[in-house]
C-alpha angles and dihedrals in degrees: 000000000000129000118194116200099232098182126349103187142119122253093274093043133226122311095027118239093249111017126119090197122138096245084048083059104038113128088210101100083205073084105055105082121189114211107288125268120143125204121218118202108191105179095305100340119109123191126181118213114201132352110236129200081245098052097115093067098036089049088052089049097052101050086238117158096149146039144167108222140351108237109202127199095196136306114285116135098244089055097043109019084095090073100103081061097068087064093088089041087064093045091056092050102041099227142064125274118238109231123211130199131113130281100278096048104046086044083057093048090043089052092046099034105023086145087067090049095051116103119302106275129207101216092059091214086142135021120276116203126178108214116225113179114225109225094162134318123357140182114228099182104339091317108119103208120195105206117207130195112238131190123253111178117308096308121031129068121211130188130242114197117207105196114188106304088349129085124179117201120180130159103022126141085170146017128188140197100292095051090043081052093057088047098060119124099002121156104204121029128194099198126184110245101163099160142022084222115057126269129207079214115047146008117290120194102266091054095037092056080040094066088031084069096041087053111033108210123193085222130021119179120176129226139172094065123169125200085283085092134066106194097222087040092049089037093062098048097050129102130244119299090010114106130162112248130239139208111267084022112155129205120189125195147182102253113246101018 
């Protein structure tokens, strides 16, 4: 398995439109994080996990021209604002992507991309995404996913996904027992770290290295990351078998761990 860091950015990006911040201006490209989106490559099985608003880039870079399924966390715009993107995805497959979350999120994409839910078209001048609702775990070619809710302030719940010995974890201010229960035992774990200060929204250091102990991962790479962090700083504080994630990053993993 091989998992490629797409984008490991907050919802603004790395370096913010606008700040004048040390970490905006670091000529260590470590530092310039797209919005994040992770792809997962299980044997020949490629899922995408999240469209973000900078897909296009991040596709190019990694060489990407299909997939078998979108995988979204929820619906906020730096996680699904990629979508028109996968139009040429679908163009160079010839067919449209299924496209997995759960009901509230796929009713939101429908409402603000009904065009991409519309049947499937032959001329691919627009995306065309087939909606499957995640209930519980699913197989996308031959993959089995466990999808778990997460917390994302009071009121939102967002999904994790744990995918053989990978689980992938954005957007969580909170996880309980259920979604501790699907990330036993994971090799490698993608966990949310926005912020050095805490957030009601999302996952700030001290919590984030907090769940990284609970669950004991071989491997824990932070993303999300917002201009709090500088990744040469961040690289050097961190304990053993934590590291902060960049953009291109690649993990690599024996399947089925």
């Amino acid at each position: 398995m091989r998992v490629t860091v797409l984008g490991c950015g907050a919802s603004g990006g790395v370096p913010l439109l606008g700040c004048d911040c040390a970490v905006c201006h670091s000529p260590d490209p470590r530092d310039r994080r797209r919005r994040s989106s992770v792809l997962v490559e299980q044997g020949a099985t490629r899922l995408l996990i999240d469209a973000s608003p900078d897909l296009r880039a991040q596709l190019l870079d990694a060489q990407v021209t299909r997939i078998d399924a979108v995988l979204f966390s929820h619906a906020h715009a730096d996680h699904c604002h990629g979508i028109d993107d996968l139009r040429l995805i679908c163009r160079a497959m010839d067919t449209a992507v299924p496209a997995y979350g759960d009901a509230e999120t796929l009713a939101e994409l429908a409402r603000r991309f009904g065009y991409a839910f519309e049947a499937k078209t032959t001329s691919w001048f627009r995306p065309a995404l087939e909606p499957r609702t995640v209930n519980g775990p699913f197989a996308v070619a031959g993959a089995t996913v466990r999808p778990f809710p997460q917390n994302h302030g009071p009121t939102m719940v967002t999904l994790g996904f744990r995918i053989g010995p990978f689980a992938y974890s954005t957007d969580v201010s909170d996880l309980d027992d259920d979604a501790f229960a699907a990330l036993e035992g994971v090799e490698t774990w993608v966990v949310d770290c926005q912020s050095i200060e805490p957030s009601y929204v999302h996952s700030h250091l001290e919590r984030a290295l907090g769940w990284i102990e609970r669950v004991r991962p071989r491997r824990a790479v932070l993303t999300h990351m917002g201009h709090d962090f500088a990744y040469a700083a961040l690289a050097n504080r961190l304990p053993e078998g934590v590291e902060p994630g960049y953009d291109g990053l690649e993990l690599v993993m024996e399947d089925g761990r």
